[in-house]
MDAnalysis code that builds the backbone (N, CA, C; Angstrom):
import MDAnalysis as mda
import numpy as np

u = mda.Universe.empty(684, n_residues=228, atom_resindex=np.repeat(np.arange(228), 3), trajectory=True)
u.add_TopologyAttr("name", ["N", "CA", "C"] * 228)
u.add_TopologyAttr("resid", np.arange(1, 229))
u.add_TopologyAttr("resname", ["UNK", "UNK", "UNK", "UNK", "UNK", "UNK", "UNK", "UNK", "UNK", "UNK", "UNK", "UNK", "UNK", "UNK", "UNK", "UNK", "UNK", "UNK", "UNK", "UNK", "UNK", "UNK", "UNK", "UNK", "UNK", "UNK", "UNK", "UNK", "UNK", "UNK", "UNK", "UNK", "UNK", "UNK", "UNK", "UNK", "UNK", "UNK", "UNK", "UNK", "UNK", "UNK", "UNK", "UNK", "UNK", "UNK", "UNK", "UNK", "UNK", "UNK", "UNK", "UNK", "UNK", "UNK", "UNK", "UNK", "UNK", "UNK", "UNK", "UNK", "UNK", "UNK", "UNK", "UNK", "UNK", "UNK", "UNK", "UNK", "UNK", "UNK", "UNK", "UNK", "UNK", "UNK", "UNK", "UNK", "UNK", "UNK", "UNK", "UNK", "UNK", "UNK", "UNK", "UNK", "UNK", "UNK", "UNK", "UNK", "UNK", "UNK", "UNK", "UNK", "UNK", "UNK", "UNK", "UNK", "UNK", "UNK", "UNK", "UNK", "UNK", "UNK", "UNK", "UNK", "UNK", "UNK", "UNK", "UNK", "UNK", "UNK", "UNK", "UNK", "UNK", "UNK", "UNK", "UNK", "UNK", "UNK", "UNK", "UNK", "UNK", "UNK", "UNK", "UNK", "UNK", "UNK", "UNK", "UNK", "UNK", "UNK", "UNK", "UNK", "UNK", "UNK", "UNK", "UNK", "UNK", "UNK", "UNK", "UNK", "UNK", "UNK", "UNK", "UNK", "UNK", "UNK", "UNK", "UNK", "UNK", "UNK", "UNK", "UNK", "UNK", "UNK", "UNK", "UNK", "UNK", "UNK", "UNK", "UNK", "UNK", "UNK", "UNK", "UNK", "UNK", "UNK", "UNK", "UNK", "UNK", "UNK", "UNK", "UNK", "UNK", "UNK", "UNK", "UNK", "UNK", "UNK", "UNK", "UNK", "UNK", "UNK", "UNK", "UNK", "UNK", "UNK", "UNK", "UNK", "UNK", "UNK", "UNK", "UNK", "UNK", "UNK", "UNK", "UNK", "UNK", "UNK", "UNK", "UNK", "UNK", "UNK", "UNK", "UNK", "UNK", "UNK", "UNK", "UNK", "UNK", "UNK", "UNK", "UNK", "UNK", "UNK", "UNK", "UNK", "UNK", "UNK", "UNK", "UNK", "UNK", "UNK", "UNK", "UNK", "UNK", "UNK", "UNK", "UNK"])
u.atoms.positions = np.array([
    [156.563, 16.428, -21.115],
    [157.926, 16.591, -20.607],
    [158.510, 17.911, -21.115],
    [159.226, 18.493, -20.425],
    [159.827, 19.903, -20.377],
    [160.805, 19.727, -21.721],
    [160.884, 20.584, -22.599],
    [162.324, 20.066, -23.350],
    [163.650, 20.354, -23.514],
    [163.779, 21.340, -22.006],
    [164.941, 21.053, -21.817],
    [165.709, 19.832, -21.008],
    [164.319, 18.914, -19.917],
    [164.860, 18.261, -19.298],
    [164.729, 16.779, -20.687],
    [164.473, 16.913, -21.595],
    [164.427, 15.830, -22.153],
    [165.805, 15.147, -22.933],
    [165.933, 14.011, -23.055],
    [166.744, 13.294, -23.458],
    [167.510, 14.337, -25.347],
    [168.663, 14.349, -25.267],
    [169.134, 14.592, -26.811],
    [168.891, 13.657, -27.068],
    [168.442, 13.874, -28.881],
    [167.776, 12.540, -29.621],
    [168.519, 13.004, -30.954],
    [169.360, 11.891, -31.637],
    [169.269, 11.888, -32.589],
    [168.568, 11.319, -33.847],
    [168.126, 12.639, -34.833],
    [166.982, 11.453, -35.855],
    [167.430, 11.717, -37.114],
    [167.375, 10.535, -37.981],
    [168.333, 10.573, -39.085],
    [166.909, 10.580, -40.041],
    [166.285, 11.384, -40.936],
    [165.061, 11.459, -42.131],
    [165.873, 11.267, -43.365],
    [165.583, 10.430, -44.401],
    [166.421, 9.896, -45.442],
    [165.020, 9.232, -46.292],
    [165.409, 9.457, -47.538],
    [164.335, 9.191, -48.706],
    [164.641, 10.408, -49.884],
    [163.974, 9.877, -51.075],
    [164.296, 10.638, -52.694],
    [163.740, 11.926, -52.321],
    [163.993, 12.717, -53.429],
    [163.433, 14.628, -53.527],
    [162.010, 14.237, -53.263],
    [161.075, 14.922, -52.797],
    [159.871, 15.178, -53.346],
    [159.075, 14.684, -52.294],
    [159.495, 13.945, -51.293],
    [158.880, 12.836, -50.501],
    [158.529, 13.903, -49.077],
    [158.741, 15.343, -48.915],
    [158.907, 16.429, -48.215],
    [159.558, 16.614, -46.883],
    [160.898, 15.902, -47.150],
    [162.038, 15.827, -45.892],
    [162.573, 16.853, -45.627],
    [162.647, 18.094, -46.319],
    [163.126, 19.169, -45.406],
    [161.973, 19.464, -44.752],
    [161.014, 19.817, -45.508],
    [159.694, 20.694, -44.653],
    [159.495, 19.970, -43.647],
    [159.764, 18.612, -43.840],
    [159.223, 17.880, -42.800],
    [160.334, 17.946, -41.336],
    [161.196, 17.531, -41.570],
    [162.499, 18.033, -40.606],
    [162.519, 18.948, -39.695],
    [162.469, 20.188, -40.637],
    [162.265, 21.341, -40.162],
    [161.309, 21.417, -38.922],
    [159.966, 21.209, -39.443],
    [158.892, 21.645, -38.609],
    [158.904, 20.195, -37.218],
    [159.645, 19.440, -37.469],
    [159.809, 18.384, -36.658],
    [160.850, 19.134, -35.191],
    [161.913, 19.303, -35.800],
    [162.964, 19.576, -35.417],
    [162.734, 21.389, -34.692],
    [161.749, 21.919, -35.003],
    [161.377, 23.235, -34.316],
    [160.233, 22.760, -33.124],
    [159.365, 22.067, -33.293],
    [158.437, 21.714, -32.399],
    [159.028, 20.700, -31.082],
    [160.245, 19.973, -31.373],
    [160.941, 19.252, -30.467],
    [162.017, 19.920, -29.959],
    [162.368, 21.387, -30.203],
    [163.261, 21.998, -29.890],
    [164.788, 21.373, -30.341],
    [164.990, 20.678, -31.272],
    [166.261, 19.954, -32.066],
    [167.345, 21.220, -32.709],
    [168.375, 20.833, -32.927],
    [169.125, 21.184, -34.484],
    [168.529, 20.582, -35.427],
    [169.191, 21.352, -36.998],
    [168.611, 20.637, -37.709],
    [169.351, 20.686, -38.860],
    [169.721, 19.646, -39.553],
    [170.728, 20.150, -40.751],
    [170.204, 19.297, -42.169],
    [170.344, 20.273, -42.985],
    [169.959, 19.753, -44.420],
    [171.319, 19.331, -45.214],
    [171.573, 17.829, -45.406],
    [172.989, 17.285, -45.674],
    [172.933, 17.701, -47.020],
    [171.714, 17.644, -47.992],
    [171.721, 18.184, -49.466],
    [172.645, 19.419, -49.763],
    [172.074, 20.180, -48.562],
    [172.264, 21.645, -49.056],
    [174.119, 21.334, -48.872],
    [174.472, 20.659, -47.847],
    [176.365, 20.724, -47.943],
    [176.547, 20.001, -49.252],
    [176.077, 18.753, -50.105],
    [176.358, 18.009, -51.814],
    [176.060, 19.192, -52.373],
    [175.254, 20.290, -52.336],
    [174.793, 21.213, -52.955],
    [175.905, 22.286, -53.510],
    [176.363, 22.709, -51.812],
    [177.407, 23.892, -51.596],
    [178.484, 23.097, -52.552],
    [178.999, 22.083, -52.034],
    [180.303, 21.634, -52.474],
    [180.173, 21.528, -54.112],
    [179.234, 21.162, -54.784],
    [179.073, 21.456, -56.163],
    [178.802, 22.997, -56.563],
    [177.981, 23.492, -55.874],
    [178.001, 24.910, -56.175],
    [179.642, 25.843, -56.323],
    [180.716, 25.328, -55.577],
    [182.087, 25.584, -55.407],
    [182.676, 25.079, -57.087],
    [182.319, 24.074, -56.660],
    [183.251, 23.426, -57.632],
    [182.600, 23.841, -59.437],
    [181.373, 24.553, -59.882],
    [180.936, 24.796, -61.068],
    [181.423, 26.131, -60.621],
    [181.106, 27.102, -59.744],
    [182.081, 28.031, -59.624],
    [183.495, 28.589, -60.010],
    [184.171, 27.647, -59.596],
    [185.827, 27.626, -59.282],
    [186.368, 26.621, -60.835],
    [185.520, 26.194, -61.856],
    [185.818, 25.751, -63.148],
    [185.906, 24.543, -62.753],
    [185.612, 23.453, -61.880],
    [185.974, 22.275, -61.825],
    [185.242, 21.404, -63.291],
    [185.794, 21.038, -63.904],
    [184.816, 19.708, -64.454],
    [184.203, 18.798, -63.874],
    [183.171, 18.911, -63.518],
    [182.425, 18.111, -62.809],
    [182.011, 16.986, -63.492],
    [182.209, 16.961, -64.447],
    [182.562, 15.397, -65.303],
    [183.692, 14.816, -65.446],
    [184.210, 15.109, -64.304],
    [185.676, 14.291, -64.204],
    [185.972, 13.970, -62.733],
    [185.863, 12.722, -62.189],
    [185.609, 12.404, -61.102],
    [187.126, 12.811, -60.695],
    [188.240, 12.860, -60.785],
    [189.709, 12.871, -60.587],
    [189.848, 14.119, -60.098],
    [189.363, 14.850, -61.038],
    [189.253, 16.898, -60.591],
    [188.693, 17.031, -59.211],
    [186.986, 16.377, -59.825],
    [186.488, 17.017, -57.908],
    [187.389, 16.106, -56.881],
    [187.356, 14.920, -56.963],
    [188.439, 14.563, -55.766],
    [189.400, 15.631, -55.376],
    [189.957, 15.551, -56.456],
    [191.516, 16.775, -55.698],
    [190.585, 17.799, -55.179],
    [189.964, 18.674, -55.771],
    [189.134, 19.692, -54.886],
    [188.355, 19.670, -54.012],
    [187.949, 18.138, -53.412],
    [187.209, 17.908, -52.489],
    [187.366, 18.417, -51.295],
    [188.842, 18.836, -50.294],
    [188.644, 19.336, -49.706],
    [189.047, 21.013, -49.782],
    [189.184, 21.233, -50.742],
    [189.099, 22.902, -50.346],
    [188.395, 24.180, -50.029],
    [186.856, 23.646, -50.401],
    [185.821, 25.013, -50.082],
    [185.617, 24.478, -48.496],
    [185.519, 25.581, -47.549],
    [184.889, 25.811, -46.044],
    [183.830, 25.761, -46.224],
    [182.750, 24.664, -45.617],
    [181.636, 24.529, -45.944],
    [181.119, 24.596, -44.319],
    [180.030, 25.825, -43.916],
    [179.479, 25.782, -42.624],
    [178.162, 26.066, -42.916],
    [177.341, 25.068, -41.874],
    [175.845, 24.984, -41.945],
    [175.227, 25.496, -40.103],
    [174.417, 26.305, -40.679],
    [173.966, 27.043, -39.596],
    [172.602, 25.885, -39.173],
    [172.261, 25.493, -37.921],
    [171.700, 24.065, -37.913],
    [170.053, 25.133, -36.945],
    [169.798, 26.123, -37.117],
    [168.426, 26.538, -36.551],
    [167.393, 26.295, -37.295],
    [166.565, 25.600, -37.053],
    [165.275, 24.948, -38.038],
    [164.461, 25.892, -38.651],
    [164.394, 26.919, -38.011],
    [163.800, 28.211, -38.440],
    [164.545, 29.200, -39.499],
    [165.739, 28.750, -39.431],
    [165.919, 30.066, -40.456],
    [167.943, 29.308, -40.790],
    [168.005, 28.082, -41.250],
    [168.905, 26.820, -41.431],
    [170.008, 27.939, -42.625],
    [171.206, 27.910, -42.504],
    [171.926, 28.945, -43.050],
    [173.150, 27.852, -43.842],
    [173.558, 28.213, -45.139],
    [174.392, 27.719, -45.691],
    [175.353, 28.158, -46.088],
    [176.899, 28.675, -45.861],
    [178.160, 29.435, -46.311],
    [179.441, 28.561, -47.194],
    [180.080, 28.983, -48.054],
    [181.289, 28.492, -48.556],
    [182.004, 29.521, -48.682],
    [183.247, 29.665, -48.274],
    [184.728, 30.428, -47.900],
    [183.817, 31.336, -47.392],
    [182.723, 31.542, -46.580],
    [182.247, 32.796, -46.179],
    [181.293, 33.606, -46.678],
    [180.757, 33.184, -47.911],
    [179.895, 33.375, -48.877],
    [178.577, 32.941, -48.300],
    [177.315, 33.526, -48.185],
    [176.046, 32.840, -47.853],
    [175.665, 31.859, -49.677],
    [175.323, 31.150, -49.618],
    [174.965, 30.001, -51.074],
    [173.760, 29.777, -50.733],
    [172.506, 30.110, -49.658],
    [171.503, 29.553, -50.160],
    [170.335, 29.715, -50.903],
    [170.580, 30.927, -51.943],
    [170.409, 31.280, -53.135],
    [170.611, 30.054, -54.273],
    [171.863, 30.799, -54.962],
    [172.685, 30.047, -55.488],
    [172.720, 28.245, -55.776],
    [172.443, 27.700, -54.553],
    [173.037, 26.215, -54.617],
    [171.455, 25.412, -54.932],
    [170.253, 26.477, -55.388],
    [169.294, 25.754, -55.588],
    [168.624, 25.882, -57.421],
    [170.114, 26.408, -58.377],
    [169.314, 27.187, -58.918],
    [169.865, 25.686, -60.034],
    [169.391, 25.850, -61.000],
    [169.025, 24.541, -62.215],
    [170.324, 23.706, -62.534],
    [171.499, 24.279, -62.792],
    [172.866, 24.256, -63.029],
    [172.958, 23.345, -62.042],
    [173.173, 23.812, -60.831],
    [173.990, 23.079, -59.523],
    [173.092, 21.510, -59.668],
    [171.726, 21.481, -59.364],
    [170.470, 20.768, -59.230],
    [171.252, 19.402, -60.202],
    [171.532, 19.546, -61.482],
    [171.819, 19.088, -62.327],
    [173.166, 18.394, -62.414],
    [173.821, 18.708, -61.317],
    [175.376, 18.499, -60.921],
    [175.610, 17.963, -59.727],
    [174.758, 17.841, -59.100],
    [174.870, 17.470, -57.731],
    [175.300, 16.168, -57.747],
    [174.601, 15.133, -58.524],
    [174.554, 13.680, -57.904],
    [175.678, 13.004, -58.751],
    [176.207, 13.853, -59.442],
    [177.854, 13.421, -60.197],
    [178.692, 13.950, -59.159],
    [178.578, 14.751, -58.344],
    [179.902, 15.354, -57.544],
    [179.609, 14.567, -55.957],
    [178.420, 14.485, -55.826],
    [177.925, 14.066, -54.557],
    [178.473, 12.344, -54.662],
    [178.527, 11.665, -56.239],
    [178.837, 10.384, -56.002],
    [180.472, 10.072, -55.536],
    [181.200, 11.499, -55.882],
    [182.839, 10.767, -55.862],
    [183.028, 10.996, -54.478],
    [183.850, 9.646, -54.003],
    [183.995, 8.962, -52.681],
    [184.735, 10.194, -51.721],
    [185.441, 11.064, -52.547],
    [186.096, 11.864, -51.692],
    [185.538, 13.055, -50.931],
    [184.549, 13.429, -52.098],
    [183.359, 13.953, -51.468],
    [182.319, 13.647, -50.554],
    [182.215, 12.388, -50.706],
    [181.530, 11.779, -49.275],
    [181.980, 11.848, -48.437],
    [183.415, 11.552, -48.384],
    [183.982, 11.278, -47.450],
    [184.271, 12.234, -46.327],
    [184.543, 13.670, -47.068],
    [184.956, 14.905, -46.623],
    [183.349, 15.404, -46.047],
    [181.842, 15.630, -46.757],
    [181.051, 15.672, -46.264],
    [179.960, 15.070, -44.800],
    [180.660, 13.617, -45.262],
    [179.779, 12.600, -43.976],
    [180.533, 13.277, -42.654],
    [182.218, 13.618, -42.791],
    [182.589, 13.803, -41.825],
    [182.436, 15.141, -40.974],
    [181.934, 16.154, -42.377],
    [181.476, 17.226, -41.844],
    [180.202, 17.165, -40.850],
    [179.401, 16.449, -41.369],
    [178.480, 16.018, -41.085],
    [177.954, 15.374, -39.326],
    [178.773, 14.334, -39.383],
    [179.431, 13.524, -38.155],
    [179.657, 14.856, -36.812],
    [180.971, 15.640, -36.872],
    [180.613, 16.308, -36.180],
    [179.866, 17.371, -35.719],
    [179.235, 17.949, -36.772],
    [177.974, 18.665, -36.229],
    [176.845, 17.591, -35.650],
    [176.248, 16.732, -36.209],
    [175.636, 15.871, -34.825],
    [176.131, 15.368, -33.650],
    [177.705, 15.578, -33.599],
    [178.119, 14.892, -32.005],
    [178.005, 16.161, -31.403],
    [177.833, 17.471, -32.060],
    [178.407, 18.899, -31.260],
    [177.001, 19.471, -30.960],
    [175.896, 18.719, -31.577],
    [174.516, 19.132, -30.936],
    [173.654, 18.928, -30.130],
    [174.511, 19.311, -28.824],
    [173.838, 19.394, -27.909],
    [172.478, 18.575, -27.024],
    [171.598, 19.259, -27.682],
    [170.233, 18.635, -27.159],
    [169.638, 18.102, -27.649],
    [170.335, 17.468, -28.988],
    [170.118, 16.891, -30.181],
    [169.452, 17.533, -31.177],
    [169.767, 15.886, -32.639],
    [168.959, 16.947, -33.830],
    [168.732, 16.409, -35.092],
    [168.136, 16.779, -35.636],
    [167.226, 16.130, -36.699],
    [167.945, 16.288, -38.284],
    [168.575, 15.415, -38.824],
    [169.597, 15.505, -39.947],
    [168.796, 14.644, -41.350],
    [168.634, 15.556, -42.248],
    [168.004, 14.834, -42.845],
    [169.037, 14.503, -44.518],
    [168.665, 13.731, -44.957],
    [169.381, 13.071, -46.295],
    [169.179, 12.009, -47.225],
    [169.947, 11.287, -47.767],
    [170.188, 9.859, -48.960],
    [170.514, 9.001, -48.110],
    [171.611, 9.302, -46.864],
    [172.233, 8.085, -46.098],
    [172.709, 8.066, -45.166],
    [171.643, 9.197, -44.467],
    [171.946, 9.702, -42.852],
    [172.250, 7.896, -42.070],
    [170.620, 7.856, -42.224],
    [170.531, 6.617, -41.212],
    [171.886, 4.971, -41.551],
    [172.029, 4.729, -42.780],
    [172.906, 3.975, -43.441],
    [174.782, 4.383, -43.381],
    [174.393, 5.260, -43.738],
    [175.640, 5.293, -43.586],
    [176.634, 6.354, -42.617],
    [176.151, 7.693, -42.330],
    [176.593, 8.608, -41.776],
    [176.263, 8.418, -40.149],
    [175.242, 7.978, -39.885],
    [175.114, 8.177, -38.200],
    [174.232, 7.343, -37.943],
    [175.026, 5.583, -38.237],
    [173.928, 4.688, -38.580],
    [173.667, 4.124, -36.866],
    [174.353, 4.947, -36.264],
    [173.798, 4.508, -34.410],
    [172.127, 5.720, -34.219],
    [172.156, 6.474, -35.220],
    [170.699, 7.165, -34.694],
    [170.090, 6.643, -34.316],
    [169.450, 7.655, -32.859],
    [168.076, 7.009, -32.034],
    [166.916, 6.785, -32.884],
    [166.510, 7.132, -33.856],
    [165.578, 7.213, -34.784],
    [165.075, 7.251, -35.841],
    [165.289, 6.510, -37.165],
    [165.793, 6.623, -38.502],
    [164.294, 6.218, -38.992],
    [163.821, 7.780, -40.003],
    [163.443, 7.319, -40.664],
    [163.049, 7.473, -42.420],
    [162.654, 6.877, -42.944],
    [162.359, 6.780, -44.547],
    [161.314, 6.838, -45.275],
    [161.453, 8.053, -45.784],
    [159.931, 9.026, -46.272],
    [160.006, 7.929, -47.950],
    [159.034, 8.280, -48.024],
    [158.614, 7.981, -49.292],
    [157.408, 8.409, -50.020],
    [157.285, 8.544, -51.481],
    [155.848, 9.002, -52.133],
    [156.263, 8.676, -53.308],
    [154.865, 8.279, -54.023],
    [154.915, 8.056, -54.796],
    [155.686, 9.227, -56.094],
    [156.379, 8.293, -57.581],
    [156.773, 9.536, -57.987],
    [155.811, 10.740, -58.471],
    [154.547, 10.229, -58.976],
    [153.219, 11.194, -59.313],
    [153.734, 12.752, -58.314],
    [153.335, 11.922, -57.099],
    [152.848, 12.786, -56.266],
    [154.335, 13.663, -55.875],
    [155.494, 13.079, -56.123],
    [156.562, 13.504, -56.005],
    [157.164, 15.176, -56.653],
    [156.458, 14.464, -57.989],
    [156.565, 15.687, -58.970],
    [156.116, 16.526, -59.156],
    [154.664, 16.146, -58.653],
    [153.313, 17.189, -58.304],
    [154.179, 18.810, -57.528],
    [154.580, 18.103, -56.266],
    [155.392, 18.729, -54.773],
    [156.617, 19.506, -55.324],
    [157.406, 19.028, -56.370],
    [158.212, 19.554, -56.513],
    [158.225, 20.926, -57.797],
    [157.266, 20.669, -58.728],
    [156.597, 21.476, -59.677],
    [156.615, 22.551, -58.992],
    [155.530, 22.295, -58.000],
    [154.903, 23.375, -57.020],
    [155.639, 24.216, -56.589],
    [157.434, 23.566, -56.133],
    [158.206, 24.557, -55.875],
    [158.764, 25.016, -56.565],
    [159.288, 24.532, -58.020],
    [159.456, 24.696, -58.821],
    [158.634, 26.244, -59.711],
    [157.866, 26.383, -59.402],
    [156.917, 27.159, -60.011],
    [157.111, 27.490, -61.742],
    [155.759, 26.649, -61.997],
    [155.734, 26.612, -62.964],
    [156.400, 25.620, -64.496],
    [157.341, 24.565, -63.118],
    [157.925, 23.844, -64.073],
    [157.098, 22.702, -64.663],
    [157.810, 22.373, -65.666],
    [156.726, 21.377, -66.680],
    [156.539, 19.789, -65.719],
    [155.717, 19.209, -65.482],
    [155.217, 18.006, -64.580],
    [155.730, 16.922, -65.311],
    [155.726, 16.657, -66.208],
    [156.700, 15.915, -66.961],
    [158.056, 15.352, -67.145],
    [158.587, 16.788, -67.222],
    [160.249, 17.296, -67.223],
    [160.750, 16.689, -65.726],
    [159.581, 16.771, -64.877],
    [160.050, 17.264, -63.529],
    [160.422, 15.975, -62.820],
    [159.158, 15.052, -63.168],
    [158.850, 13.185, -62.663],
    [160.131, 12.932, -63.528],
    [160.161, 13.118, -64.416],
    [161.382, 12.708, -64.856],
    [162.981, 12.613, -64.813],
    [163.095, 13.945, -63.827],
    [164.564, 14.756, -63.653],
    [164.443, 13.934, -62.372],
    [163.686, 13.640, -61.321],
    [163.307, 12.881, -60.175],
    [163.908, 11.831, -60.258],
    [163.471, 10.873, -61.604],
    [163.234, 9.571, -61.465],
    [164.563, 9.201, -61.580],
    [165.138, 10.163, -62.800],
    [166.955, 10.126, -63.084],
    [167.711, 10.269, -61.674],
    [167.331, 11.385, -61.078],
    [168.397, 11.489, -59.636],
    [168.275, 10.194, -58.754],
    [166.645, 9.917, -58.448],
    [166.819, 8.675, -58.044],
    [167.793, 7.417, -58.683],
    [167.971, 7.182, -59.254],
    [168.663, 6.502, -59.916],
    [170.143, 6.520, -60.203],
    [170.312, 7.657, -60.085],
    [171.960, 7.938, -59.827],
    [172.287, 7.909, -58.466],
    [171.102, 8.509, -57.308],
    [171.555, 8.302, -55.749],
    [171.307, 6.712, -55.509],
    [170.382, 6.249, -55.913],
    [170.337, 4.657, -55.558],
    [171.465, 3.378, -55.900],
    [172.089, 4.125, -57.076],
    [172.869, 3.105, -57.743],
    [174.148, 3.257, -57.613],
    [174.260, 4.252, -56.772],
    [176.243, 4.906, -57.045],
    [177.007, 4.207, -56.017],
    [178.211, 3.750, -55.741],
    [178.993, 2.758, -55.000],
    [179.064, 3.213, -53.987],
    [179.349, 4.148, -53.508],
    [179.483, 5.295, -52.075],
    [178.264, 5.604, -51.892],
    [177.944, 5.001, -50.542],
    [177.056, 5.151, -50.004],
    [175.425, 5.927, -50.319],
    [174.743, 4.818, -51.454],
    [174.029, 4.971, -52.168],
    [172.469, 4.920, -51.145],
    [171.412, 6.090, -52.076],
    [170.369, 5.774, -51.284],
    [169.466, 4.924, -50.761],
    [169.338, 4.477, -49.341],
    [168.903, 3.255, -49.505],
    [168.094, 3.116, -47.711],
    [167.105, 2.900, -47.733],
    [166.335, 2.313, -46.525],
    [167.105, 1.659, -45.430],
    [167.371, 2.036, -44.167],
    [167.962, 1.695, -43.376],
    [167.590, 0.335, -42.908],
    [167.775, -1.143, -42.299],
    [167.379, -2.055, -42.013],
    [165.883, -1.508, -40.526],
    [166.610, -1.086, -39.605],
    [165.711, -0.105, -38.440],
    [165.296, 0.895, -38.582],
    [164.757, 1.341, -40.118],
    [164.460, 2.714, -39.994],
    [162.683, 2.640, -40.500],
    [161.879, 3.209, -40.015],
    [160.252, 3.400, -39.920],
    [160.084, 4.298, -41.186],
    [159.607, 2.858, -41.893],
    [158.932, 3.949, -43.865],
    [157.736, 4.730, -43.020],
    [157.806, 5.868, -43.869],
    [156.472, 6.721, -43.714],
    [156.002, 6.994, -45.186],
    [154.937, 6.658, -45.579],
    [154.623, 6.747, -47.223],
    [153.799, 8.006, -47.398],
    [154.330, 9.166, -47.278],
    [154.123, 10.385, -47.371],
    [152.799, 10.835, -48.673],
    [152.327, 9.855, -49.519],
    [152.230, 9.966, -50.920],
    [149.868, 10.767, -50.240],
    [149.480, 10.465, -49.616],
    [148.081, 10.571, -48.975],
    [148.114, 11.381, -47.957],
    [148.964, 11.633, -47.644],
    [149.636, 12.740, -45.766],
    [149.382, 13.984, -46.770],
    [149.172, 14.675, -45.568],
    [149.453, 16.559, -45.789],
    [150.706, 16.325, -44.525],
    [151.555, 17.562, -45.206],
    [152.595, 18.048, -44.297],
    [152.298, 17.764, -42.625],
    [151.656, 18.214, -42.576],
    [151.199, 18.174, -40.866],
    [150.973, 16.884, -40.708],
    [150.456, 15.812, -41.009],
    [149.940, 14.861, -40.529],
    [151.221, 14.020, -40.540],
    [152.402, 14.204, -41.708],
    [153.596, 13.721, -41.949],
    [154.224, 14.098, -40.407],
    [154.453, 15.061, -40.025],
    [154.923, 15.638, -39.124],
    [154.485, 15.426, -37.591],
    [153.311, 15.380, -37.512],
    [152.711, 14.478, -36.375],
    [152.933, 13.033, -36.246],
    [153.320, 12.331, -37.847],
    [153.784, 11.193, -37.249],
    [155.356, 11.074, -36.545],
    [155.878, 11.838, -37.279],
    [157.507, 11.550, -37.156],
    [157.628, 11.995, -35.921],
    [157.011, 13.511, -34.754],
    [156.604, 13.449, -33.488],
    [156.877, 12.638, -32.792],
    [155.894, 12.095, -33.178],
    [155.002, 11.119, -31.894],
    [156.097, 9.806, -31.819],
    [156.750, 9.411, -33.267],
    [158.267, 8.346, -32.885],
    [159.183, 9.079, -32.355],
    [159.344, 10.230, -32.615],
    [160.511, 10.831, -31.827],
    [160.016, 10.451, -30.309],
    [159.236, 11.130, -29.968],
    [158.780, 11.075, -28.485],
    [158.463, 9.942, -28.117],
    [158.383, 8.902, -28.744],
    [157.860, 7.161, -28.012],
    [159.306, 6.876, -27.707],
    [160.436, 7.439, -28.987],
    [161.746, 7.013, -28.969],
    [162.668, 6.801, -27.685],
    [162.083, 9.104, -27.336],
    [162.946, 9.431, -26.888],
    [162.168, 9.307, -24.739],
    [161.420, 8.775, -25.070],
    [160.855, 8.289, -23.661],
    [161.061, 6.780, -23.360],
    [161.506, 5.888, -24.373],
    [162.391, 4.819, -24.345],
    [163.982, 4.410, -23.972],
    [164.281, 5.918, -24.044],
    [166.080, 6.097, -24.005],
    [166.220, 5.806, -22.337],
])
């Protein structure tokens, strides 16, 4: 099927770090001709603002009040996915150890969800020919009508292995470990915590190479989106 005459599809990818949901997204979301947005990178920006701008980010009361003041715009091309605050490019910046480390305290207060999901929300109603959004709680909580939800997973071994790798050079140890903590703060936090959608298709990423990950998530898009 042609892909412009094909159905917009929305697909919500959700699961812990390491499990390879952007790469995977990405190359999903370029081969199906999609948008594509990385919801991390907006918990990212909005903490990157707020360690910026002096917030205490150990004080849930602070980031609330500042929750809505940084302009947060995400450029949604799978090929080359762009991240800005007040106008600033951040996607440097919002990946570097500091922020990493801050994220899932600023990402938990409700006001920040709240202000993000909604950012969120309308860039998938405004995309067009649809698009591939990946996150903690796409499918659950943010755009829980998606045509397609699904939930990566790997083991943490292999988790840490993946993330080392990008990491370069970081200790394998340090790393399963900094993992296992975030998991645990995204799984457990009251606002819309990470969590397996009831309709959403596990993919256990932990034995897959990238590609083969990616050929599966395909081939549901396209059973999906020839079902619509």
């Amino acid at each position: 099927m042609e892909n412009g005459a094909a159905q917009p599809v929305i697909v919500a990818i959700d699961g812990p770090s390491g499990t390879g949901k952007s790469s995977t997204s990405k190359a999903v979301a370029a081969q199906l001709g999609l948008s594509y947005l990385d919801t991390g990178a907006q918990y990212r920006a909005i903490t990157w603002w707020m360690v910026s701008n002096g917030i205490d980010t150990d004080d849930p009361s602070a980031i609330a009040a500042a929750a809505g003041k940084p302009e947060i715009v995400s450029g949604v091309d799978p090929a080359g996915p762009t991240i800005e605050v007040d106008g600033t490019d951040v996607a440097g910046p919002i990946r570097t150890q500091d922020v990493t480390a801050k994220v899932s305290a600023v990402s938990a207060v409700p006001e920040v969800r709240a202000r993000i999901t909604e950012l969120q929300r309308t860039i998938a109603a405004g995309a067009g020919g649809g698009i591939v959004v990946e996150g903690r709680d796409i499918g659950t909580t943010v755009l829980p009508d998606a045509d397609l939800k699904i939930f990566l997973t790997a083991s943490a071994e292999a988790r840490a292995a993946r993330r080392s790798g990008e990491l370069k050079g970081a200790d394998l140890a340090a790393t399963r470990e900094a993992l296992v903590k975030r998991d645990a703060a995204d799984s457990g936090r009251k606002t819309s915590p990470l969590a397996k959608a009831d309709d959403a298709v596990e993919v256990d990423t932990t034995e897959l190479t990238l590609t083969q990950v990616v050929e599966c998530v395909v081939t549901l898009v396209e059973e999906r989106r020839a079902a619509k």
